[in-house]
C-alpha positions in Angstrom: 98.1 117.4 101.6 100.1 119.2 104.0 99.3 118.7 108.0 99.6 121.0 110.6 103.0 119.2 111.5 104.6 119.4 108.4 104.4 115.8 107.3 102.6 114.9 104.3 99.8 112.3 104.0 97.7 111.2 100.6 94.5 110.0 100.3 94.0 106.7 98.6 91.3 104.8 97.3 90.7 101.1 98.8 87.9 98.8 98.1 84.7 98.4 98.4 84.8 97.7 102.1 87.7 100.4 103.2 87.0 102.5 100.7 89.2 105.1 101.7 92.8 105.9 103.8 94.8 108.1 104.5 98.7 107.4 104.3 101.5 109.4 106.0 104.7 110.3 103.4 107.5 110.3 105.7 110.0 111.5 103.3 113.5 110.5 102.4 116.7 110.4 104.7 115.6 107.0 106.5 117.0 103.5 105.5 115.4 101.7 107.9 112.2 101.9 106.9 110.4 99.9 104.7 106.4 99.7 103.7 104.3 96.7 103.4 101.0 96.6 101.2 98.2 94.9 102.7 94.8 94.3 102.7 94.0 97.0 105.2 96.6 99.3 104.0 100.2 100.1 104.1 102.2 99.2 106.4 105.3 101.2 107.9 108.0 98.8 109.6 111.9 99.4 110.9 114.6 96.8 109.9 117.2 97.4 112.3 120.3 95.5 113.1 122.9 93.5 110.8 120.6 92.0 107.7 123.9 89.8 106.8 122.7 87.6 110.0 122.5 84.3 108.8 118.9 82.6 108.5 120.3 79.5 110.4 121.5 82.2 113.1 118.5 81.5 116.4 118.9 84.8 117.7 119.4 86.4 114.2 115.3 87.4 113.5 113.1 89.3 115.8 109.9 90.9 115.5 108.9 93.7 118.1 105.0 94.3 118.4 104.7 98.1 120.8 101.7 99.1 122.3 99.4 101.4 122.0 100.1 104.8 121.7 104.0 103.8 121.0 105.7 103.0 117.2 108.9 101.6 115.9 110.4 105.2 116.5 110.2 104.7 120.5 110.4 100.9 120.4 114.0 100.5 118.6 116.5 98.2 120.8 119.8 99.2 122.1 123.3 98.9 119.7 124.3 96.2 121.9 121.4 94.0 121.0 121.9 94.6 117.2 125.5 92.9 116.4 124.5 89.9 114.9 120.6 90.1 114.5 118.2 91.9 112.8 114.9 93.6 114.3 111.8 93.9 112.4 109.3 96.1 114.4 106.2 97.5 112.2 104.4 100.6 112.9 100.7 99.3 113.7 97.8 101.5 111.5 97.3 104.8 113.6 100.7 104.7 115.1 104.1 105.6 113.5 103.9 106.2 109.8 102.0 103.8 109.0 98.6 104.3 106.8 95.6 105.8 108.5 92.7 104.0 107.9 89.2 105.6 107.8 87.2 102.5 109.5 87.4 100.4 112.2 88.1 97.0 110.7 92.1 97.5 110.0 92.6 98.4 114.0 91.1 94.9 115.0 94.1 93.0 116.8 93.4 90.1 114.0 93.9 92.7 111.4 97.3 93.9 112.6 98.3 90.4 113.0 97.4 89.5 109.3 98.7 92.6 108.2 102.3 91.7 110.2 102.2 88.6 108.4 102.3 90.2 105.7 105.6 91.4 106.2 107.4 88.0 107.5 106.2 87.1 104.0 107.3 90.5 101.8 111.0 89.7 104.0 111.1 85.7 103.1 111.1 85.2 107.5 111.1 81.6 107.8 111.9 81.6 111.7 111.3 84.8 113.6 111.3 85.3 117.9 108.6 87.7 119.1 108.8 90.2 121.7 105.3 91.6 122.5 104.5 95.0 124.4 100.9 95.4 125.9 98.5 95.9 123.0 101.0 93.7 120.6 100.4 90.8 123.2 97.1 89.9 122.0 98.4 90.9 118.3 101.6 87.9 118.9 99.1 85.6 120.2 96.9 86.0 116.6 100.4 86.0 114.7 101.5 82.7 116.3 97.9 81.6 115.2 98.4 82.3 111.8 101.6 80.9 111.8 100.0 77.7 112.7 97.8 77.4 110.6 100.0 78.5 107.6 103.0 76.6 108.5 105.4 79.5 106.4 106.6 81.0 109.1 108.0 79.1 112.3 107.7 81.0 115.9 110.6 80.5 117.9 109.5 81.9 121.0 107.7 84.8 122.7 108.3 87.2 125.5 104.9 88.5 126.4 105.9 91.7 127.9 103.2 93.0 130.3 100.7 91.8 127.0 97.1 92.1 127.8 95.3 89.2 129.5 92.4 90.1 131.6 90.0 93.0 131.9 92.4 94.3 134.8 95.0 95.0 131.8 93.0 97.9 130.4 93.0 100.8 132.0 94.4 103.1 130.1 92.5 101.5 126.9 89.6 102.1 128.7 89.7 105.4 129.3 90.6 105.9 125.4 87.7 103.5 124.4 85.2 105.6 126.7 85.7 109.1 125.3 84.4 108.0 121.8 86.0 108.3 118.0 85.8 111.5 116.7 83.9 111.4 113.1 86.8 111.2 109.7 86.6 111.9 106.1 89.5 112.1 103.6 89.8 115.5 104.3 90.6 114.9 108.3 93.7 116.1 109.5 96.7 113.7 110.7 96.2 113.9 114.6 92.2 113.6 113.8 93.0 110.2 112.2 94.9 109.5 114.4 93.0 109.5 117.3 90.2 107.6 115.4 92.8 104.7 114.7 94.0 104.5 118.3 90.4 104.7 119.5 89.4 101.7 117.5 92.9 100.2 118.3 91.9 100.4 121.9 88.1 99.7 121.0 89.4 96.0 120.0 91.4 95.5 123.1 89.5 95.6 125.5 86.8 93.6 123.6 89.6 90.6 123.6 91.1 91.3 126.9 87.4 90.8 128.3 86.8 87.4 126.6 89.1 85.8 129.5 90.3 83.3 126.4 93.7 85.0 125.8 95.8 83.1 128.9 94.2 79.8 127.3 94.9 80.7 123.8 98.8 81.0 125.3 98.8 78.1 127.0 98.1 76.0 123.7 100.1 78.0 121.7 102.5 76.2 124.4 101.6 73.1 124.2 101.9 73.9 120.6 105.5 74.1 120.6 105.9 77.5 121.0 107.8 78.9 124.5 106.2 81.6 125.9 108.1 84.0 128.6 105.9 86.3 130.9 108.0 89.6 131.8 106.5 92.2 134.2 108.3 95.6 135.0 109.4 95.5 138.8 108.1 98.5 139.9 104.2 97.1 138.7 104.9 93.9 140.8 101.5 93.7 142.7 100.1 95.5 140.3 98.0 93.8 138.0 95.4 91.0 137.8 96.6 89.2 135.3 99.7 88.3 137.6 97.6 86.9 140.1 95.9 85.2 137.3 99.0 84.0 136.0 100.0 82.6 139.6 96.8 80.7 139.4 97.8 78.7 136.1 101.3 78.4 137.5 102.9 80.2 135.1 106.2 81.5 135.9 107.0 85.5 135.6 110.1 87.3 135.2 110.5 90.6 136.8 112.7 93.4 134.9 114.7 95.1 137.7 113.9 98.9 137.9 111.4 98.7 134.8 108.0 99.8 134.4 105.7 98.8 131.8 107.5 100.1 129.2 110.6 97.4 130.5 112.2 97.4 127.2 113.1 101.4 127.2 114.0 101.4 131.1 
């Protein structure tokens, strides 16, 4: 099927319980991406940076988890960053080129964070540093769950950059939750599905950020073993409520001179 913007997408049959998707082809002409088959679909993700970097290398594996609305194709890092590391930074379902599935489920922070798994498993990642935008904070803290619990995978660390925490955290994912999911066949068009998956991606974040158990969740995955790093964009200093909350656990916060909340782009 042909969209109104010129990219392809299939439609494929899934089981019983997500019986249907819908897939965007990207086409040829792009090394850098690779796909992933999971439970809840496929997959998109960008390896970016020197793959020689040796497994024993610290700083040679990191995994980049945007937000919503955003995809590998606005989130890739700098040149400078890539000489001796290698970036691994998935296009979430509904975002990028990743598959377009036709119910809610997939969109669930937990199911991204499975579905991520997936691919530190399909690439052999047996230590990996996280850097987590907004949305793909709550996503890192299920990640470094799983990680836990299946001991494959160790965590070295994770920058939780302006990641949800509190209901305060939501207001642009409220106003995308309140305007409701428009209704999606297999015969939907691209932005359509689109907007369904974002809706439900946003749906599922402000049901988490509201269960205030995301800043203790950190906290353990802390006292865990794993180092987590708070970044803030200076020009939102003041801005949001999880920073005062964050001052109330004392928990330290860097502050990115001259960025906003997409800090990593300024």
């Amino acid at each position: 099927l042909a969209n109104a913007h010129g990219r392809s997408v299939s439609v494929v049959p899934r089981s019983s319980t997500h019986r249907w998707q819908v897939r965007c082809m990207t086409g040829g002409g792009d090394d850098s991406l690779r796909e992933a088959s999971t439970k809840f679909g496929v997959m998109n993700y960008r390896v970016l940076g020197e793959e020689s970097a040796s497994p024993q290398s610290e700083g040679s594996k990191i995994l980049f988890l945007h937000g919503l609305g955003s995809s590998s194709e606005t989130c890739q890092p700098p040149q400078s960053l890539l000489s001796g590391s290698t970036f691994f930074v998935p296009d979430f379902f509904g975002h990028g080129s990743s598959s377009l599935p036709l119910d809610p489920e997939p969109y669930r922070m937990a199911s991204l964070a499975s579905s991520v798994y997936d691919i530190l498993q399909r690439e052999e990642i047996s230590s990996v540093f996280i850097i987590a935008h907004s949305m793909g904070g709550p996503v890192g803290i299920e990640l470094c769950e799983l990680a836990l619990a299946n001991n494959k995978t160790r965590i070295r660390g994770m920058i939780y950059e302006e990641g949800n925490l509190d209901e305060g955290d939501c207001f642009g994912s409220k106003k995308l939750a309140s305007k409701g999911a428009p209704p999606v066949g297999p015969e939907s068009s691209e932005p359509i599905l689109r907007k369904f998956g974002q809706h439900a991606c946003a749906t599922d974040l402000v049901k988490v950020s509201c269960t205030n158990d995301l800043l203790p969740r950190l906290l353990h995955l802390k006292s865990s073993g794993i180092p987590v790093w708070f970044a803030y964009g200076e020009k939102n200093r003041g801005r949001f409520s999880s920073e005062k909350l964050l001052a109330h656990h004392e928990q330290p916060i860097t502050f990115i001179p001259e960025g906003g909340h997409s800090m990593h782009a300024d």
